[in-house]
C-alpha positions in Angstrom: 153.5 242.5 61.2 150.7 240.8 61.7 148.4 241.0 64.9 148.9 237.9 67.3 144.7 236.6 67.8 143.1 237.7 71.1 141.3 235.1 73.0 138.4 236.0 73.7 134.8 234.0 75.2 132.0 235.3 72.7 131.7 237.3 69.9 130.2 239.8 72.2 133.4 240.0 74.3 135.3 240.4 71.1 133.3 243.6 70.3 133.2 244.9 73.5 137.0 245.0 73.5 136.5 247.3 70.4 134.3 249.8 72.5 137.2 250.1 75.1 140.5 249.7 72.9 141.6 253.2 71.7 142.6 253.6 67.5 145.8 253.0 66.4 146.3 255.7 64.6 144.6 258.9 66.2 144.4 257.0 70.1 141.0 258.0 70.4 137.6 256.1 69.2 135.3 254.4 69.5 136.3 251.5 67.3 133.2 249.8 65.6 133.4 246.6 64.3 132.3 245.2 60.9 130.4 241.8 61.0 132.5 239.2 62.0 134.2 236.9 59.2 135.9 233.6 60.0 139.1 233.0 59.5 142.0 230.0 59.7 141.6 226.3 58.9 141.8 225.2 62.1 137.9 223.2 62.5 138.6 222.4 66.2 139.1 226.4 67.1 136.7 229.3 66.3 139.0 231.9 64.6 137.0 235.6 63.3 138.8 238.3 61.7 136.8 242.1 62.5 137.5 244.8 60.6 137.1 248.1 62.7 136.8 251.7 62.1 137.7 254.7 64.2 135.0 256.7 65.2 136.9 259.9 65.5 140.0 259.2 62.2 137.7 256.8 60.5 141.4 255.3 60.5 141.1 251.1 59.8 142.3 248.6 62.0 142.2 244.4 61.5 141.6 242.2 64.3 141.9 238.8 64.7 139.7 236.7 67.9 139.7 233.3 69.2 136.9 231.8 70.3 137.6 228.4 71.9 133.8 228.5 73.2 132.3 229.8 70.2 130.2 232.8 69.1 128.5 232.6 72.0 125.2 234.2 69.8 121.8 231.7 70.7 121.1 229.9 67.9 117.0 230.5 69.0 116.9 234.2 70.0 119.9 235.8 68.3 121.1 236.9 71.9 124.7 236.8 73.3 126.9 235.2 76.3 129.6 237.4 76.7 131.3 234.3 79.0 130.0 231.2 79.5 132.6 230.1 82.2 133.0 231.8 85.8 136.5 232.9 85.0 137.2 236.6 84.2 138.3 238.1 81.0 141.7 238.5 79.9 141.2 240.8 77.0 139.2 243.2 79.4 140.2 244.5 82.5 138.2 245.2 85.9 138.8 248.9 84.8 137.4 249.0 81.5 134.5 246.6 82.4 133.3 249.1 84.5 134.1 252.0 82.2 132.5 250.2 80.0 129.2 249.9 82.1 129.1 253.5 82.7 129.3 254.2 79.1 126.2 252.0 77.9 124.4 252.9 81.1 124.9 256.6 80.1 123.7 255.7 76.2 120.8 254.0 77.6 119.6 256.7 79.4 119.7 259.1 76.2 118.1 256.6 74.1 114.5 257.6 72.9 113.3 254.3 71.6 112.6 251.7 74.1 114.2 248.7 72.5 117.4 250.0 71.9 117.5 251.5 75.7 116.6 248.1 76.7 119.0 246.3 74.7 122.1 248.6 76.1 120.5 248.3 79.8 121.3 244.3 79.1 124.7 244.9 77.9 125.7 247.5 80.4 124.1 244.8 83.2 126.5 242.2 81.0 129.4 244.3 81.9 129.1 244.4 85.5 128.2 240.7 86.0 132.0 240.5 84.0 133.8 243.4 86.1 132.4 240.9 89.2 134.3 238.2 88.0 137.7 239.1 88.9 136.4 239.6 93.1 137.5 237.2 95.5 134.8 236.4 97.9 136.5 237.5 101.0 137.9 241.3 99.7 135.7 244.1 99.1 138.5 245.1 95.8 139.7 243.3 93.3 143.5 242.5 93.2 146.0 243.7 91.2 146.5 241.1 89.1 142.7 242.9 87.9 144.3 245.8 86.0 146.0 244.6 82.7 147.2 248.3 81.9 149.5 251.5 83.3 146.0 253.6 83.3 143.9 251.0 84.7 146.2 250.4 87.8 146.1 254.3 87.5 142.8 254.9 88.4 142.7 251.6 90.4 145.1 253.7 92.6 143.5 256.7 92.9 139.9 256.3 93.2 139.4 252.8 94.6 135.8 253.6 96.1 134.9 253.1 92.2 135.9 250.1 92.8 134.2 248.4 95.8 132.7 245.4 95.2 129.8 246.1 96.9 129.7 249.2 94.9 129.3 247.4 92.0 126.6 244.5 93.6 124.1 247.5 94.6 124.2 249.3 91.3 123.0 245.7 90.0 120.3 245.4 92.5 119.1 248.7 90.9 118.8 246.8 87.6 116.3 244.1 86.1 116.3 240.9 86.8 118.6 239.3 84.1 116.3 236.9 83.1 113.6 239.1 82.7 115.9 241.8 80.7 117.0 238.6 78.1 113.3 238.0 77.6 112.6 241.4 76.9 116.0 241.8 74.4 114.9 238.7 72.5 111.5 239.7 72.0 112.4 243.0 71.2 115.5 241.2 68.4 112.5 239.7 66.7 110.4 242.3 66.2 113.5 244.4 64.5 115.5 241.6 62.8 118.4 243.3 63.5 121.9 241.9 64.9 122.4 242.5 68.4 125.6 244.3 67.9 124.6 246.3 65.6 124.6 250.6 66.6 122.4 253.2 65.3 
């Protein structure tokens, strides 16, 4: 039976989801994504098909993304929006955004070349700019409504200092400026010609 398509706001949201979604078959990972193919007739909608690859099975899996805002990639620098609206994800949880962030932040740190630790500083900064988005103003956690999964609400539950919005504002103070980290990624994309997504 085929997969029903996953909205998602960017290309880059699409492939994050990959990083965090365990394989089919062995319920491990990583997944990694093949480039991106379109898919559908529909010229109004953005529909990709991504063929992925388990990490720890090499087991293959086919999924199928809808971008109603587009790729999200820059047309200029080759660089991604992971969301272009203020709206949270629905794909990605508050959980895994921030799993996700400790993951890349952890890559980053044992990455020799300079680029490529730059490049995974942006995403991981990416990821808690997203984990943000599901805070209300006025409450230091986000609500349930936050956690899309049993392990998610899990953790949520039992270690909710992780959680803390403030938390999660002064580990990006500690961070770039985002402005000056895209300036550095883009710079750094031209040099290698290489696609942002794209892992060593």
């Amino acid at each position: 039976m085929p997969q029903e398509p996953l909205t998602a706001h960017s290309l880059a949201e699409a492939y994050f989801y990959l990083m965090i979604t365990p394989c089919a078959s062995c319920g491990k990972g990583p997944l990694r994504g093949s480039d991106a193919t379109r898919s559908g007739n529909d010229s109004s909608v953005l529909f990709v098909d991504i063929e992925a690859a388990c990490g720890t099975c090499n087991g293959h899996s086919n999924f199928t993304f809808r971008l109603p805002h587009g790729t999200g990639v820059d047309k200029d620098t080759g660089l991604p929006t992971v969301n272009p609206t203020d709206g949270p994800s629905g794909i990605i949880d508050v959980a895994q955004w921030l799993t996700l962030f400790r993951v890349i932040t952890a890559k980053a740190g044992d990455t020799a070349d300079k680029a490529d630790s730059r490049r995974l500083g942006l995403e991981a900064a990416q990821c808690l700019e997203e984990a943000l988005k599901f805070y209300e103003d006025d409450n230091d956690l986000p609500p349930e409504s936050a956690c899309f999964s049993d392990t998610s609400r899990a953790r949520f539950a039992e270690h909710p200092q992780e959680f803390s919005r403030q938390r999660l504002i002064n580990l990006r103070a500690k961070l770039p400026n985002m402005n000056v980290m895209l300036a550095r990624a883009a710079q750094d994309l031209q040099r290698t010609k290489r696609r942002w997504w794209r892992r060593k």
